[in-house]
N, C-alpha and C positions, 0 to 999 in steps of 0.2 A: 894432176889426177893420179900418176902412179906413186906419186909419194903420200897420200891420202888412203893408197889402196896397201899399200905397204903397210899403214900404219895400222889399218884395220888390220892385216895377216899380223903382224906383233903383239897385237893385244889379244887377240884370238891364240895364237899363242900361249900368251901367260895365260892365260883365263886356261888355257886345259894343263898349265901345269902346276895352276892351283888346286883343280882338279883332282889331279893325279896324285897331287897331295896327301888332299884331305881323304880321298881314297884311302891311302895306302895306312896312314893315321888310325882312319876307321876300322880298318882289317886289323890291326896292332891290337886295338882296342875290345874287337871282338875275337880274336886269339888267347887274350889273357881274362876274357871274361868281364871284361869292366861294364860293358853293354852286352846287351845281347838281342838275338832278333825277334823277341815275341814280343819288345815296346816298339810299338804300331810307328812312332816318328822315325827312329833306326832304320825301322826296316824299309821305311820309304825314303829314307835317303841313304841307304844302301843298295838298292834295287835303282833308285835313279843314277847312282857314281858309276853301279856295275855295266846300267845303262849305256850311258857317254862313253864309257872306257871299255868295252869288251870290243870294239869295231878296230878298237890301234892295237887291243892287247894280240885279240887272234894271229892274226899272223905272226907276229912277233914268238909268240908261244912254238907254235912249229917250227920253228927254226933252232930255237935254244934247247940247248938239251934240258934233261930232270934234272933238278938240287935238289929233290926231297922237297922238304916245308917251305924250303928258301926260293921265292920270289921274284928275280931280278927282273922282270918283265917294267917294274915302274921305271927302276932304275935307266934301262935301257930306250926306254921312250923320252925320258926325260933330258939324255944326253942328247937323243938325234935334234930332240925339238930344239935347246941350244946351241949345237951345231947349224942348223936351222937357221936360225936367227942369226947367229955371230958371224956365219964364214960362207953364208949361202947367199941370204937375203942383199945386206950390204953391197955386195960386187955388182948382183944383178939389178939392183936399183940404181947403180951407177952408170951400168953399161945401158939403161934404158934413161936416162937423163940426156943424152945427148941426142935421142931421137927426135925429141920434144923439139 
């Protein structure tokens, strides 16, 4: 049961850091004008990425000072979330294997 529930927090996981991907891609994109937000598709999946990811970015924002234009808020989610996964998840799924 806990290694099925692990498996689902892992995939859950990747899935918000494809996410946060295609986010950050998209802002790239509408920085340099390639898209922009007055085509109706855009803007509804920009409004839905800003959606998912404004609830991890908030806090995170307050904490990190200004860089001006520069961003690191993805960057910075994207390391805990693999920290997360690499050096969290692992030990505690081990230490709960023996309970079973």
């Amino acid at each position: 049961m806990f290694f099925a529930l692990f498996q689902i927090i892992a995939i859950l996981l990747n899935v918000a850091i494809t996410i946060i991907i295609v986010q950050a891609i998209m802002s790239w994109l509408l920085a340099f004008n390639v898209i922009n937000l007055q085509n109706d598709i855009a803007r509804a999946i920009w409004t839905t990425l800003d959606a998912l990811t404004a609830p991890i970015y908030r806090p995170i924002r307050r904490i990190m000072p200004d860089f001006g234009s520069i961003d690191l808020t993805p960057m910075v989610v994207i390391i805990s979330i693999i920290i997360l996964q690499d050096a969290i998840l692992p030990p505690l799924g081990a230490a709960l294997i023996p309970l079973l």
